[in-house]
Each structure stands twice: as structure tokens, then as C-alpha cells.
ROSE-4610 file (N, C-alpha, C; in Angstrom, 1 decimal, always signed):
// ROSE-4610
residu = [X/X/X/X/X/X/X/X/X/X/X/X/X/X/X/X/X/X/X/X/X/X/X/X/X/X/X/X/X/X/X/X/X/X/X/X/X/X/X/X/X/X/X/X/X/X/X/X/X/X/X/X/X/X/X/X/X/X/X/X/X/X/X/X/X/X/X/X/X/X/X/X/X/X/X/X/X/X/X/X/X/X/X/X/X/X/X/X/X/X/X/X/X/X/X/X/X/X/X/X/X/X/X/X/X/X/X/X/X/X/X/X/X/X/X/X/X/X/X/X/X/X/X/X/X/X/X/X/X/X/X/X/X/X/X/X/X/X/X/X/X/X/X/X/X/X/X/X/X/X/X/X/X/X/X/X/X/X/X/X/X/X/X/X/X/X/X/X/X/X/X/X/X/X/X/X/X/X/X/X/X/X/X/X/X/X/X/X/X/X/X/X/X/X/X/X/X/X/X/X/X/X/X/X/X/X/X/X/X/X/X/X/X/X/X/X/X/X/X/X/X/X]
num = [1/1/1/2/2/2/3/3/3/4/4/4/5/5/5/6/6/6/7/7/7/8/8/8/9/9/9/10/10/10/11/11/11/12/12/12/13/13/13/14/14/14/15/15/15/16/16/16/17/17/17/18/18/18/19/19/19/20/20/20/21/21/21/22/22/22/23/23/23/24/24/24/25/25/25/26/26/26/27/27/27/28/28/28/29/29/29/30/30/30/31/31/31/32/32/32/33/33/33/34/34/34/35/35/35/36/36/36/37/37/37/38/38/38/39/39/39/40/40/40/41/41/41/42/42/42/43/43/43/44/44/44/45/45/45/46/46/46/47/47/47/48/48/48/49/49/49/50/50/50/51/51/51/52/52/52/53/53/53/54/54/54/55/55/55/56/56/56/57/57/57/58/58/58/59/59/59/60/60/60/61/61/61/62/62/62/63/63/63/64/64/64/65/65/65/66/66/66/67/67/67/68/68/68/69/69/69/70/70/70/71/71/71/72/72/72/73/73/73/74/74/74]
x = [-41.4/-40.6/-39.1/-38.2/-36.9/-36.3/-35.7/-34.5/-34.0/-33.5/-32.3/-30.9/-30.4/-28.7/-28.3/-28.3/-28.1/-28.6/-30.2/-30.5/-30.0/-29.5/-29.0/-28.0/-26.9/-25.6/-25.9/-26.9/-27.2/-27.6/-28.5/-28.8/-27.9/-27.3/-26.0/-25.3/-24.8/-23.9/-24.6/-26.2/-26.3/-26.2/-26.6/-26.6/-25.6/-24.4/-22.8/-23.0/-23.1/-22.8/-23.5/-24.6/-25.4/-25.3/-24.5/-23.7/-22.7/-22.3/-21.1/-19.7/-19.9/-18.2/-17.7/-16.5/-15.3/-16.1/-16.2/-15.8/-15.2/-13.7/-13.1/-13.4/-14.3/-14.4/-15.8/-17.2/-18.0/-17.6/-16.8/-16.3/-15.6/-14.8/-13.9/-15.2/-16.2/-17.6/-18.1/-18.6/-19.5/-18.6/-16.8/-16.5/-16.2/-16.4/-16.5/-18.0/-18.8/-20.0/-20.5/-20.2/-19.6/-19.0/-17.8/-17.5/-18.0/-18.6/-18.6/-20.1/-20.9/-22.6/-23.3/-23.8/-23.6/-25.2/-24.8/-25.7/-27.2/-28.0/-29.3/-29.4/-29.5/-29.2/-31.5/-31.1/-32.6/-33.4/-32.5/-33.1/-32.2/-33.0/-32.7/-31.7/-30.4/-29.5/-29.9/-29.3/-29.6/-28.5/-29.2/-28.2/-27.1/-26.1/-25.1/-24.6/-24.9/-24.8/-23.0/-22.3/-21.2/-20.6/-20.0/-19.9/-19.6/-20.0/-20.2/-18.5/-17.7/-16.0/-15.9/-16.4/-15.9/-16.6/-18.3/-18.6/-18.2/-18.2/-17.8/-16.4/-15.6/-14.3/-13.5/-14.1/-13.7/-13.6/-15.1/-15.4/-14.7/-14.5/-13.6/-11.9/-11.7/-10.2/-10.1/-11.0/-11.2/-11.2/-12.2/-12.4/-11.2/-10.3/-8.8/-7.9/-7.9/-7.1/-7.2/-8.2/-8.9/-8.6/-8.7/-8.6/-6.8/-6.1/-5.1/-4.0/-4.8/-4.7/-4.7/-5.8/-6.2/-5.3/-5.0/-4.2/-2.9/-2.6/-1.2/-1.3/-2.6/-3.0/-3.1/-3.3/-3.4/-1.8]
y = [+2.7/+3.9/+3.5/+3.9/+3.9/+4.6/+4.0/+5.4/+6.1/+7.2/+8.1/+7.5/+8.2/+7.4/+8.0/+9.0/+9.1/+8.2/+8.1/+6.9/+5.6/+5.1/+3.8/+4.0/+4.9/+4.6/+4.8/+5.8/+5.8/+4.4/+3.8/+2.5/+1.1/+1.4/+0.2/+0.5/+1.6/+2.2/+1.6/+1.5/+1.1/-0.5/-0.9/-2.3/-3.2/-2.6/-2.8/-2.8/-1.7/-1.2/-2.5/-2.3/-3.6/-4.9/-5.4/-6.6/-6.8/-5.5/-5.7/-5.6/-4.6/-4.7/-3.2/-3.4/-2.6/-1.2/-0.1/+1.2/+1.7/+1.2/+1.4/+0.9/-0.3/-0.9/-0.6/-0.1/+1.1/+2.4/+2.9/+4.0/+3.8/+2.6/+2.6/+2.2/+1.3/+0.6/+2.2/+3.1/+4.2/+5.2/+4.9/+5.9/+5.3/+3.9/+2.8/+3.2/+3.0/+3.6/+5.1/+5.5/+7.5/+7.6/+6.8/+6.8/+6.6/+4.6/+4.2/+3.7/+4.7/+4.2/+5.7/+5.3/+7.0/+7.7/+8.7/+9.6/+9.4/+9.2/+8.8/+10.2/+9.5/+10.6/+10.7/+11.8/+11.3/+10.2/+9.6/+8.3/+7.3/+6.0/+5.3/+4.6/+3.9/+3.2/+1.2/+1.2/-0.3/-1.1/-2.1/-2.8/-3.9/-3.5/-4.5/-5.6/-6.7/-8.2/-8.3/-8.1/-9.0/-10.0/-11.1/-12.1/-12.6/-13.6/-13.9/-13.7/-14.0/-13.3/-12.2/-11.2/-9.8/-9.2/-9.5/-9.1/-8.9/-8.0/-7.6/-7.8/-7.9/-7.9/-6.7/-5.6/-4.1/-4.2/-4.5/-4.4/-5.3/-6.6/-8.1/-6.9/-6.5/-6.3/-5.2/-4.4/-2.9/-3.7/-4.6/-5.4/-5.6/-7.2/-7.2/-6.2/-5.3/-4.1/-3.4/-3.3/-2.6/-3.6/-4.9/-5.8/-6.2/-5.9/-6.1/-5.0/-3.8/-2.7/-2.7/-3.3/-3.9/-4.6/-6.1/-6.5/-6.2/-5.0/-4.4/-3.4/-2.8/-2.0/-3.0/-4.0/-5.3/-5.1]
z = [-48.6/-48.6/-48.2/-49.2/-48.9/-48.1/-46.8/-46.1/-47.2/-46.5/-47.0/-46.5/-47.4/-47.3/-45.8/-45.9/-44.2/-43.6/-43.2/-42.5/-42.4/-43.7/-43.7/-43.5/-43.4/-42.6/-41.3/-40.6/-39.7/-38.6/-39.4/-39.3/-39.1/-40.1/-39.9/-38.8/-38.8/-37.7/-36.3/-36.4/-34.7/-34.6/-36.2/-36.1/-35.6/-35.8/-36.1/-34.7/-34.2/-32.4/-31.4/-31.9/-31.1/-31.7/-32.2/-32.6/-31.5/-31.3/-30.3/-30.6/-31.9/-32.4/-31.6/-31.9/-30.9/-31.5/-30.3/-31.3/-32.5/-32.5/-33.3/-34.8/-34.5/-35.9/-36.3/-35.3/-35.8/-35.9/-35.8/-36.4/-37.9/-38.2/-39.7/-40.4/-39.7/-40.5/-41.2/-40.3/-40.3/-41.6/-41.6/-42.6/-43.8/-43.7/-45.1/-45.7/-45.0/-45.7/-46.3/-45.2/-45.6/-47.4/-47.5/-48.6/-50.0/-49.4/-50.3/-50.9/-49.9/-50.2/-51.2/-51.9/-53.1/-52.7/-53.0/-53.2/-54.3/-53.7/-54.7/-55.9/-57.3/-58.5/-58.7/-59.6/-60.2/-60.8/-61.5/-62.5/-61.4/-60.9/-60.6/-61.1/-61.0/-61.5/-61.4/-62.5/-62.3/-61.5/-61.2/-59.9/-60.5/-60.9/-61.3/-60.6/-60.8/-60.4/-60.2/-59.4/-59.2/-58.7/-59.3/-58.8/-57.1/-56.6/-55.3/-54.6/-55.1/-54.5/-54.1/-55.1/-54.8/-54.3/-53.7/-52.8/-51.5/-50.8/-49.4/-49.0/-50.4/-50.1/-49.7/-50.2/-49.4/-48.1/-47.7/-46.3/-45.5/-45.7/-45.3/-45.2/-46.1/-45.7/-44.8/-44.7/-43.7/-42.2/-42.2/-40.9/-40.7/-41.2/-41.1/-40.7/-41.4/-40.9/-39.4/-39.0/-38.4/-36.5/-37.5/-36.1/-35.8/-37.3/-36.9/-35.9/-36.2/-35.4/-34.1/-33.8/-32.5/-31.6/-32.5/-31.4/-31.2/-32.1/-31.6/-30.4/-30.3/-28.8/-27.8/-27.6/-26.6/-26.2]
């Protein structure tokens, strides 16, 4: 049985937390996924293979961002 998309943002969101990242960077995690994890349609979609670079490069530069934020509050 597959979670619901809530669930798995739900999910990651604690996973993130109990990793031990900043607040701030489970909150930008929690609204990266918000955005960018879709809504399940009726007909299953097929899963498009992208090459190993462009994976998690969204998320890689949100992190960056996120931390460069940071050490300007320090």
C-alpha cells in the first residue's frame, strides 16, 4: 500500500527533523515538497529516467540557499 502524498511529505518532514537539520531548512525541505511532489492522477504515470546530474539538483541548490542564509544570521 502506497502512502498518500500528504503522508510522504509528512514523512520526510520528520525524517529531515530527526536527521537533525536546522528548522529552517525542514521548513524550506517541507515547502520544496509541497510544491514539487504532484498530486496522484487516475492512470498511473510512467516514471521518467533522468540522468544521474540532474537529479536532486533542485533540492542541492534550495539546501545551499537555505544554508547560505544561515550563516548570515550567525
Amino acid at each position: 500500500m502506497r502512502a498518500s502524498r500528504d503522508e510522504f511529505i509528512e514523512q520526510s518532514v520528520q525524517m529531515a527533523a530527526l536527521a537533525g537539520w536546522s528548522s529552517d531548512l525542514v521548513e524550506g525541505y517541507e515547502a520544496y515538497l509541497e510544491k514539487k511532489v504532484p498530486h496522484r492522477k487516475a492512470e498511473p504515470e510512467t516514471i521518467r529516467e533522468k540522468p544521474d546530474d540532474e537529479r536532486g539538483e533542485p533540492l542541492f541548490k534550495a539546501v545551499e540557499k537555505v544554508q547560505k542564509a544561515n550563516e548570515g544570521k550567525g
